[in-house]
N, C-alpha and C positions, 0 to 999 in steps of 0.2 A: 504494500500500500504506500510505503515509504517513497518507492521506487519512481510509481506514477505520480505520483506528488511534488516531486523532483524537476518532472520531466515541464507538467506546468508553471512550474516559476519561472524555468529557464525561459521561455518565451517573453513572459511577462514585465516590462520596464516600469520600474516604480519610478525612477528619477533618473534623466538624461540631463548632463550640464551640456555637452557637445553633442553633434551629431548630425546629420540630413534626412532625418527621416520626415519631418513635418517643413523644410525652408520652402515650398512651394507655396503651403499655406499662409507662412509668413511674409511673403514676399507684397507687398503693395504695387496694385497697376498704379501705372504715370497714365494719366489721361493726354493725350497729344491733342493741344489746342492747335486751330491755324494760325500762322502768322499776324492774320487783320483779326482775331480776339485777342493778341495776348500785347502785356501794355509792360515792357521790360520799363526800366529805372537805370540809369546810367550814371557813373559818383566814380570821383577820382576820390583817392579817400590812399592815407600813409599810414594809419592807425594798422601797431603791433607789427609794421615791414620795417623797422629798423630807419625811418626816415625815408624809404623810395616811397616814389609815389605809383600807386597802384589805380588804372581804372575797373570798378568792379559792373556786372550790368546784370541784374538779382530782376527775379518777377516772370521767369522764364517756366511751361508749362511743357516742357517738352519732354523727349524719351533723351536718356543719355547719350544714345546715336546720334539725332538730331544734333545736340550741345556742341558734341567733339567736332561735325563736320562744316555747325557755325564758328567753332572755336579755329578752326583750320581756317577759313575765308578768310576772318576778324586777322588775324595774324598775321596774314600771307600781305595784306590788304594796309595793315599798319607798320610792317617790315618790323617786328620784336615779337617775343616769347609771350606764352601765357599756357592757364590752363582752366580745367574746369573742377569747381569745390562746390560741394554743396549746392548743385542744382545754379550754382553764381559761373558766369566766366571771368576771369580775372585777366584782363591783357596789361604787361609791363607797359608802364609810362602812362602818360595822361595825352589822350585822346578820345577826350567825351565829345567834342563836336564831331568829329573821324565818325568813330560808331555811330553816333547817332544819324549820319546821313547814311549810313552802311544800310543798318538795319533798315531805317524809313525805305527805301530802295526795295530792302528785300519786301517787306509789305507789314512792318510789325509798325505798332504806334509805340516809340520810343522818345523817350524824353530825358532831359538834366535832373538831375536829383541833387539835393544838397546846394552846397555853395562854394 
């Protein structure tokens, strides 16, 4: 009786800290808005980068495919590095009026933020 008794726990997970068995479930859809709904926000902003100045462009509704492949244009388009954090793309140097005729072009309603 022992035996079979055994056999059942083994299957049985009481507590998983690590693991893949549910990340599917855990996984959140990104809705992919179109261009002409979504309203980015564009800010040069040095806060926490050691004094560079950084332009960040936050309010973005996309898939992370989408991000990287604006992240490449944005870049290619401003001749300097950047990347993408937190749903933000971050391009080195401050070229908020740059992006902002970038993206208007592309079809998003993009505007200055901050001062």
């Amino acid at each position: 009786m022992s035996s079979s008794n055994s056999k059942s726990s083994e299957k049985r997970t009481v507590y998983r800290e690590f693991g893949n068995d549910n990340s599917a479930a855990l996984e959140r859809p990104t809705q992919e808005l179109p261009p002409q709904q979504q309203n980015p926000r564009v800010q040069a902003t040095r806060a926490g980068r050691k004094g560079k100045t950084v332009t960040v462009i936050r309010g973005f509704q996309s898939k992370p495919e989408t991000l990287q492949a604006l992240l490449k244009q944005l870049k290619t388009q401003c001749g300097t590095g950047g990347t993408v954090k937190d749903n933000e793309i971050e391009i080195q140097g401050d070229h908020k009026q740059k992006i902002v005729e970038i993206l208007t072009k592309l079809g998003y309603k993009a505007k200055i933020s901050g001062g």
